[in-house]
PLY file of the C-alpha trace (Angstrom):
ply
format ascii 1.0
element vertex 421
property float x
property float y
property float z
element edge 420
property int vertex1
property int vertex2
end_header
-8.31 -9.84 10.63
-10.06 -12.70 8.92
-13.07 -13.66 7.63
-15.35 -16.99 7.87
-16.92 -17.23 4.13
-17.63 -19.30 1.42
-14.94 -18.15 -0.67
-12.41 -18.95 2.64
-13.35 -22.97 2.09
-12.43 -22.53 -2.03
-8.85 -21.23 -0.76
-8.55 -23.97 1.92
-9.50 -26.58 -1.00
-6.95 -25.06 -3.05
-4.40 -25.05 -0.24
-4.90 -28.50 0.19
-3.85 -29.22 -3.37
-1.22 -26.69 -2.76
0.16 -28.56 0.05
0.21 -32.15 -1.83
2.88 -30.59 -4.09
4.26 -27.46 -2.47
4.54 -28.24 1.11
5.32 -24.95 3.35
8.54 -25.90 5.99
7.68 -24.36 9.41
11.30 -25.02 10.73
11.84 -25.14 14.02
12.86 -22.47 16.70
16.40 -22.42 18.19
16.70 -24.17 21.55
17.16 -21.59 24.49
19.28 -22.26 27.72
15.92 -23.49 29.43
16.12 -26.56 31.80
15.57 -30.00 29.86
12.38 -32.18 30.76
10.11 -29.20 32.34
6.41 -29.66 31.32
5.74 -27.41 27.59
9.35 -28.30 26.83
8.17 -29.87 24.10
6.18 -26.75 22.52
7.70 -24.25 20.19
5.62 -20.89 20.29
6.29 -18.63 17.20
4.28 -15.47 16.11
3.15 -15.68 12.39
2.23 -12.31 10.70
0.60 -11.67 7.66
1.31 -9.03 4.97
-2.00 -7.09 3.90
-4.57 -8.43 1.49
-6.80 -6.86 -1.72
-10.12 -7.40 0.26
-10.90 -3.92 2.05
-10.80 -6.10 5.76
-7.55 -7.33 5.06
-5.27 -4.20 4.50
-4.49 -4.02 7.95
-3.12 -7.41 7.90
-3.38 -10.06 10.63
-1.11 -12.35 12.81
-1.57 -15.53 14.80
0.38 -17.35 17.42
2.23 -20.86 15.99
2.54 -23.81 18.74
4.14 -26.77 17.63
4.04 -29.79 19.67
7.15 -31.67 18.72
6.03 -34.86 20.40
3.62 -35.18 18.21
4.16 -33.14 14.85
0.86 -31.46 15.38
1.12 -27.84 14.72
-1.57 -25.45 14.88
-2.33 -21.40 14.32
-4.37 -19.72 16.88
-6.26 -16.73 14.88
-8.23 -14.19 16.56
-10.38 -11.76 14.74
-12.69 -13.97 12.89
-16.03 -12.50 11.76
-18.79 -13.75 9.53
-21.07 -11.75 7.45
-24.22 -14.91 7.40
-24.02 -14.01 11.18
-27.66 -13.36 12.62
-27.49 -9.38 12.74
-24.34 -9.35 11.81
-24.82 -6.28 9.60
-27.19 -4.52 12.53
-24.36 -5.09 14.81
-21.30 -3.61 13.35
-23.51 -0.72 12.32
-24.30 0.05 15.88
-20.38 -0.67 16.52
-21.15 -3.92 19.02
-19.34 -6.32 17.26
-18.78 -10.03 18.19
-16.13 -11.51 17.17
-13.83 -15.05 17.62
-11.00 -16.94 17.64
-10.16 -20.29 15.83
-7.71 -22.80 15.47
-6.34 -24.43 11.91
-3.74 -26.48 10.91
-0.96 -24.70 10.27
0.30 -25.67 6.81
-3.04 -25.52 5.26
-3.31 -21.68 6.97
-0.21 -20.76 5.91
-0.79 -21.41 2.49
-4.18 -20.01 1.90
-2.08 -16.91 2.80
0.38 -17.91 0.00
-2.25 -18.42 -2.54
-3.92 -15.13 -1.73
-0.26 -13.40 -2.43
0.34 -12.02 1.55
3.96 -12.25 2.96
4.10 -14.43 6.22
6.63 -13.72 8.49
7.71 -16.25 11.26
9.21 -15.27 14.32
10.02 -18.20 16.66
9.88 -16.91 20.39
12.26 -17.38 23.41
10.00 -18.90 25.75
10.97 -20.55 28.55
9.14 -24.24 29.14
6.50 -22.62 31.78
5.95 -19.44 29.38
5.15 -22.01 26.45
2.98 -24.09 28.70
1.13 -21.05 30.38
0.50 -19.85 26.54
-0.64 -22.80 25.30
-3.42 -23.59 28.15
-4.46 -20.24 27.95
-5.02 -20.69 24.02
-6.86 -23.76 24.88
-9.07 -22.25 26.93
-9.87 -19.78 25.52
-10.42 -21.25 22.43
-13.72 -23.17 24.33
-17.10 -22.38 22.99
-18.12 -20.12 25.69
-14.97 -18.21 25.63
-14.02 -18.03 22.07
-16.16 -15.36 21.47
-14.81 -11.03 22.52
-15.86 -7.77 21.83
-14.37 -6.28 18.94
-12.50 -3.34 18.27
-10.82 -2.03 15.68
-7.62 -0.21 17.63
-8.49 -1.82 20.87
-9.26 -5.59 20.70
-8.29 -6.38 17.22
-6.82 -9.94 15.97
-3.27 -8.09 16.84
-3.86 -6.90 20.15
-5.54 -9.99 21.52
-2.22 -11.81 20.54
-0.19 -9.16 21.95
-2.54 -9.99 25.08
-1.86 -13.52 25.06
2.21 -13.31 25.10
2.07 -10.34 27.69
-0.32 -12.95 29.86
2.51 -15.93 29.30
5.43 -13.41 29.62
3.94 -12.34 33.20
3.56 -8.87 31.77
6.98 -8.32 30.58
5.88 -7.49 27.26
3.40 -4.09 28.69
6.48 -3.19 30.50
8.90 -2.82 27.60
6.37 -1.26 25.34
4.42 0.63 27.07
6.86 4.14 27.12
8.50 3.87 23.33
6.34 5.96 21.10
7.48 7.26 17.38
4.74 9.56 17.44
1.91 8.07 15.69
-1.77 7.79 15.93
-4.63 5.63 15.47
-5.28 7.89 12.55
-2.00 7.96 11.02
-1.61 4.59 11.08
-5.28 3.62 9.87
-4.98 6.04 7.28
-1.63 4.65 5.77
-3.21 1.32 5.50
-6.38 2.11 3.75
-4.72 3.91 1.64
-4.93 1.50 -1.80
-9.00 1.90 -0.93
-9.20 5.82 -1.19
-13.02 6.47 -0.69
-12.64 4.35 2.60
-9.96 6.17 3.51
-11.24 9.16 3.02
-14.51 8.52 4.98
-12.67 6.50 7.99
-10.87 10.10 7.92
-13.85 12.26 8.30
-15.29 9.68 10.65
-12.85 9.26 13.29
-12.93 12.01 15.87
-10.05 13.39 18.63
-9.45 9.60 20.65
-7.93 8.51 17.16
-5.50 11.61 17.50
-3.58 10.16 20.73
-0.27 9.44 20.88
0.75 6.02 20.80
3.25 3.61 22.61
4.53 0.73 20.95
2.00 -0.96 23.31
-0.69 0.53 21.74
0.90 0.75 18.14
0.72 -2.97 18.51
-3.00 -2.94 17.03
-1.12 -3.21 13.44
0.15 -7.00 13.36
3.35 -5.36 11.36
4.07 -3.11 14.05
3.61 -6.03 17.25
6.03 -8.20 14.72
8.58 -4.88 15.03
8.21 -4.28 18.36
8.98 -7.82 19.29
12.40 -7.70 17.97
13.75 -5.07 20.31
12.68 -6.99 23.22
13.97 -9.18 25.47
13.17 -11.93 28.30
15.52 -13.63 31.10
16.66 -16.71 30.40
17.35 -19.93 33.66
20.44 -18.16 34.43
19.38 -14.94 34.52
21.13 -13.43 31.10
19.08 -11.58 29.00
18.58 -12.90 24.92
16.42 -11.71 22.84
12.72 -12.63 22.67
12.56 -13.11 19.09
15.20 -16.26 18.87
14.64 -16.84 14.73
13.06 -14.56 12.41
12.37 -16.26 8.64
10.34 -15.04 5.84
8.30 -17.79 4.62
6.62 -16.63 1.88
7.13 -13.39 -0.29
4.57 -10.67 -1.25
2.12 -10.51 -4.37
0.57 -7.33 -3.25
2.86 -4.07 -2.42
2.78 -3.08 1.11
1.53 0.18 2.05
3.55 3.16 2.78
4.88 3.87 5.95
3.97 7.42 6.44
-0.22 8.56 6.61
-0.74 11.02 3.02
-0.40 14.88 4.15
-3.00 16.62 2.03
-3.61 19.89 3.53
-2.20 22.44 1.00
-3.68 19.41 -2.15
-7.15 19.93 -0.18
-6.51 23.50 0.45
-6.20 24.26 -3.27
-9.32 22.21 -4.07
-11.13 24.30 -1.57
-9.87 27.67 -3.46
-10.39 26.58 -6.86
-14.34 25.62 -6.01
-14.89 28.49 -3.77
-13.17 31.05 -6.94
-15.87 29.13 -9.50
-18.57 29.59 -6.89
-17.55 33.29 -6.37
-17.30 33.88 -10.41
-20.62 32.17 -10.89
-22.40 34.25 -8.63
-20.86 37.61 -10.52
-22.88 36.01 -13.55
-26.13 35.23 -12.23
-27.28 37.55 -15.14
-26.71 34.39 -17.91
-29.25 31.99 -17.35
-26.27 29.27 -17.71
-24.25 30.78 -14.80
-27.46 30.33 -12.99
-28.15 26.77 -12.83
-24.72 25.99 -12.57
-24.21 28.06 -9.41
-27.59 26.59 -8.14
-26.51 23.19 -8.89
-22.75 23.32 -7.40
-24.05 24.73 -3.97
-27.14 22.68 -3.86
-24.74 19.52 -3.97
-22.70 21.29 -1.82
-25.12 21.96 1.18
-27.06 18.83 0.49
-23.28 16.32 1.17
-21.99 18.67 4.10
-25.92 18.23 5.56
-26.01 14.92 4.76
-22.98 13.78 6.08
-22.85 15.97 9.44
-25.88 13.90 10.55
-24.35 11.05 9.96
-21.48 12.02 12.03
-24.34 12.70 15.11
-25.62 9.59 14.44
-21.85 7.65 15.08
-21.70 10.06 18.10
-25.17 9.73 19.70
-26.66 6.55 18.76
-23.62 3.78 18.51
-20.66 2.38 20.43
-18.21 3.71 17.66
-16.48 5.38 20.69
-13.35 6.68 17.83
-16.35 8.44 16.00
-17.43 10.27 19.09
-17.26 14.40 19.72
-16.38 14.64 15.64
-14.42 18.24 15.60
-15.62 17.48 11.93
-19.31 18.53 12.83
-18.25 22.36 12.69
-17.44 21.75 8.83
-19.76 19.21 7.65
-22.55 20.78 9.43
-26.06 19.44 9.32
-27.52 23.04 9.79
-26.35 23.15 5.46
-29.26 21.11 5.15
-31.46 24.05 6.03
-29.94 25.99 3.35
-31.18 23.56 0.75
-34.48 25.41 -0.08
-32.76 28.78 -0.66
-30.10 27.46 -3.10
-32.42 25.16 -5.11
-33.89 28.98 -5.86
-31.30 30.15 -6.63
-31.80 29.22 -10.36
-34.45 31.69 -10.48
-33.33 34.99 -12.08
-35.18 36.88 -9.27
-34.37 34.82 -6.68
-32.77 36.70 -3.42
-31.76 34.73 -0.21
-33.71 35.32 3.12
-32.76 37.03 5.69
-33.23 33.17 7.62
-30.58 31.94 4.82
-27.95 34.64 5.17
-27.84 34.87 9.25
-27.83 30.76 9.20
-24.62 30.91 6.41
-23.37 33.73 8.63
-23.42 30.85 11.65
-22.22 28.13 9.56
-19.26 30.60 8.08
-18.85 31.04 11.99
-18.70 27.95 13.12
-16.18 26.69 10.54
-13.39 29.72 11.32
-13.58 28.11 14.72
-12.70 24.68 13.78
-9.56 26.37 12.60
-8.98 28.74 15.35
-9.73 25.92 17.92
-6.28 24.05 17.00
-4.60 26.51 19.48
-6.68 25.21 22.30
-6.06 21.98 23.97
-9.80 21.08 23.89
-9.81 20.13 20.14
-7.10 17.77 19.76
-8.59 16.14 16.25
-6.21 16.58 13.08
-8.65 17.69 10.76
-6.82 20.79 9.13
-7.38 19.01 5.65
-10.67 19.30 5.96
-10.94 22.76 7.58
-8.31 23.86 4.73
-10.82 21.84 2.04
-14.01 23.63 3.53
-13.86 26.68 5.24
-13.12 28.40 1.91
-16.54 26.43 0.72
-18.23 27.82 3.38
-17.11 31.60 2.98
-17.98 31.21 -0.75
-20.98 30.07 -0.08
-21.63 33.53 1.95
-20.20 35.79 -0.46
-22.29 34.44 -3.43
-25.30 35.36 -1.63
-24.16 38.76 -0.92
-23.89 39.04 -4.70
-27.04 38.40 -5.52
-28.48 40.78 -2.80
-26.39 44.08 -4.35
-27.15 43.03 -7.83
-30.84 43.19 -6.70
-29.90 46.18 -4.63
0 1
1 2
2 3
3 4
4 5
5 6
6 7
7 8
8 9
9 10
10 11
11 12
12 13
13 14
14 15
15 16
16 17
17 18
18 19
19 20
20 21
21 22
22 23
23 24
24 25
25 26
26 27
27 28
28 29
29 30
30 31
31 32
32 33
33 34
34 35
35 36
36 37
37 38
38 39
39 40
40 41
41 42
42 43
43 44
44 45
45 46
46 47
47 48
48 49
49 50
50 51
51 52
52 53
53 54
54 55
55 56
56 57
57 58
58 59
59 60
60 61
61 62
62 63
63 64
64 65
65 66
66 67
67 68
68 69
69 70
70 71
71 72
72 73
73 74
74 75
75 76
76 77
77 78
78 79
79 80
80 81
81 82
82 83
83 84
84 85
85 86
86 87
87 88
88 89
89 90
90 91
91 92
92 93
93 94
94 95
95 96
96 97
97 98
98 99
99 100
100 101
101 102
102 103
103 104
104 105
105 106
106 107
107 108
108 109
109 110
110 111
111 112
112 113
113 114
114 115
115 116
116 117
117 118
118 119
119 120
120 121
121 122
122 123
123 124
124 125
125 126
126 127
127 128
128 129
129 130
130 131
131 132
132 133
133 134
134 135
135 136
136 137
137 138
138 139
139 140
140 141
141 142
142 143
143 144
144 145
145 146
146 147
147 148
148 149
149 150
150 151
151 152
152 153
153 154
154 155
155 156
156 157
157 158
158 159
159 160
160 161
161 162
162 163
163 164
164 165
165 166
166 167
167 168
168 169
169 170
170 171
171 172
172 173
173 174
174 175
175 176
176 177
177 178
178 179
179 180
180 181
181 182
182 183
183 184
184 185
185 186
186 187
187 188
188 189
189 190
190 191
191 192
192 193
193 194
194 195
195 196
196 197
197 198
198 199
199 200
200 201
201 202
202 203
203 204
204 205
205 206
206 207
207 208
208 209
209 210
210 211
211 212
212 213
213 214
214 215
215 216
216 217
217 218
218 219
219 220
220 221
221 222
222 223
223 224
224 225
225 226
226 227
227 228
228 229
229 230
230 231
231 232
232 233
233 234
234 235
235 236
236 237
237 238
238 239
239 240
240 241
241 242
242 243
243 244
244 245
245 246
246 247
247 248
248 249
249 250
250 251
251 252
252 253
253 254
254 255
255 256
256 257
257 258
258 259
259 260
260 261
261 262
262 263
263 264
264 265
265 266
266 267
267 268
268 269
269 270
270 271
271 272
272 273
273 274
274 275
275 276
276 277
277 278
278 279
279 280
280 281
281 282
282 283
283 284
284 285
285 286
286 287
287 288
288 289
289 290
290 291
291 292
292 293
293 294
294 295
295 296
296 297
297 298
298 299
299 300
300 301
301 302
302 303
303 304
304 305
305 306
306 307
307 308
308 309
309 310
310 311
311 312
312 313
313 314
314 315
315 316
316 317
317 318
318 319
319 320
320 321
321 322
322 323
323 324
324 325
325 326
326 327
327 328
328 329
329 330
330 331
331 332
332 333
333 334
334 335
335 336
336 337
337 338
338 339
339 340
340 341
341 342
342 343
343 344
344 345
345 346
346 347
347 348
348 349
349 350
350 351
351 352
352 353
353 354
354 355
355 356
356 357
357 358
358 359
359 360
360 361
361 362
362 363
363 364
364 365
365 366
366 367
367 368
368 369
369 370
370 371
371 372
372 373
373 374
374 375
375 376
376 377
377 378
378 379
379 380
380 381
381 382
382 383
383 384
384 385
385 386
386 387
387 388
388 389
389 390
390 391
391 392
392 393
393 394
394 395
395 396
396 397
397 398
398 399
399 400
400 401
401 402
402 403
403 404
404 405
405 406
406 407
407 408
408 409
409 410
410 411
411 412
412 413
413 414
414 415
415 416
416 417
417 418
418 419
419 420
């Protein structure tokens, strides 16, 4: 993914100077067995990816597709994914999820070493086209590339900077890419692999978690998979095309680093936090339980009445924001959040009573305790629901995290009705 800014034109400035000194050698791809003198004979095709970046956009990395015309020396990157925040309603927009993105064209030194200056690995893979593939390709970038079809609808597993790249070879290799991906699977999931890539930004990552609902839980093929520009760049190297005499050879005819990494590279396996969450959960619900057996001490008091104030008031807060994702956007990964039966708005009804709670007299209503009772409820069936097909959403950090909350919650206002008993 990329981004159209001012500080973009600084780094192309600074690329430039780069380039005067340092000039980045794109090599050239091996020659296959194709037929000399077709038309696009002259065109190399290569798929560029791109290591992650520091900017919270760039951690999933990007790739672009390389055609060099060696007629003329003229070679150019074809990026997809290009966004820009001074776009009218550009914020609006992507809050909505209806997001308009493009694609662009550069030259391909100067984009290759903006992505050197920023500290990303680039990774070139020269591609065993045959003179019609390469041709196909390259008309099809052209076109595309006009005004009035530059433009797509973005999204972030579906139609991402990777995946409309992935498009564009399948389209030249007459859908012999689809075929070979489309059954390999490791086992991963939107989630999994979203998650292991925020992970340097942990607050994102943490709310993309809560966020996504049961459609980022799937199963993916390599096909899919292919939304992470690391992953297509995998995937491409145990595939293979036909060459003019009908021998297969590999698609990927030269793979070359071209530039090395500044910035680590994430881990290859999504964090498993249920039993670190699970003990959270336990140690706050045990302070919230011992805090209530002290409502006596004016101190034990406002603490308690603070803690589960905050606590009702974030769950609330954050379950409605989870409706609005589901009822009033196109963030279709956000929809039919199993999430809702933990982070419940119905909390937010509870806010009243707990605020009271500081009050040495204070005694919940019978309207608090039968709502908690439903909350309590609805939360133990988050966790039984994982048995049923229905609920396919790998949340059990967060039922593990809050359904001890919530049953705390409960028993500290059964507390403070026998001590007033």
């Amino acid at each position: 993914m990329r981004v159209d800014v001012s500080h973009r034109r600084c780094l192309s400035l600074i690329a430039r100077f780069f380039l005067l000194f340092f000039p980045i050698s794109l090599g050239h791809a091996d020659e296959a067995n194709w037929t000399a003198g077709q038309p696009g004979e002259n065109l190399n095709i290569a798929l560029v990816t791109f290591g992650p970046g520091e900017e919270i956009w760039e951690r999933f990395g990007h790739n672009a597709l390389l055609v060099e015309d060696r007629n003329t020396g003229e070679a150019r990157t074809y990026n997809y994914g290009i966004f820009d925040f001074g776009e009218a309603d550009f914020l609006p927009n992507f809050l909505r999820g209806i997001m308009r993105y493009r694609m662009d064209v550069n030259e391909a030194n100067q984009d290759l070493a903006v992505y050197t200056a920023e500290g990303r690995w680039i990774q070139r893979q020269d591609l065993n086209l045959s003179p019609a593939q390469r041709l196909k390709l390259d008309q099809f970038l052209q076109w595309n590339l006009r005004p009035e079809n530059a433009h797509y609808r973005y999204d972030y597993f579906r139609s991402n900077c990777s995946t409309k790249v992935r498009d564009a070879l399948n389209l030249a290799l007459g859908d012999t890419l689809h075929l070979q991906t489309a059954s390999p699977s490791r086992g991963f999931s939107y989630r999994m692999d979203a998650l292991r890539l925020m992970r340097p930004e942990f607050w994102a990552m943490i709310g993309m978690d809560i966020g996504l609902g049961p459609l980022a839980d799937q199963r993916l093929s390599f096909w899919d998979e292919s939304f992470v520009p690391t992953e297509l760049m995998r995937h491409l190297r145990e595939l293979s095309v036909h060459d003019d005499a009908g021998q297969s050879v590999p698609l990927v005819a030269r793979d070359v680093l071209l530039a090395k990494a500044a910035i680590p590279d994430p881990p290859e396996f999504a964090p498993y936090w249920v039993w670190q969450f699970f003990a959270i959960g336990i140690a706050f619900s045990l302070l919230l339980i011992w805090l209530a057996k002290r409502r006596d001490r004016s101190w034990a008091r406002y603490s308690l009445a603070t803690l589960s104030s905050v606590s009702v008031l974030m769950l609330g807060l954050s379950g409605l924001l989870l409706i609005v994702l589901w009822a009033f956007t196109e963030h279709q990964f956000a929809w039919r959040n199993e999430n809702l039966l933990l982070f419940n708005p119905l909390c937010l009804l509870l806010l009243p009573s707990w605020i009271a709670s500081a009050r040495a007299r204070w005694l919940p209503s019978r309207f608090a305790r039968r709502l908690t009772v439903l909350i309590v409820v609805l939360a133990a069936f988050a966790w039984f629901a994982k048995i049923l097909p229905w609920f396919p959403q790998d949340n059990r950090q967060w039922i593990a995290l809050l359904l001890p909350v919530h049953v705390a919650l409960l028993l500290a206002q059964n507390y403070a009705r026998h001590r007033r008993g």
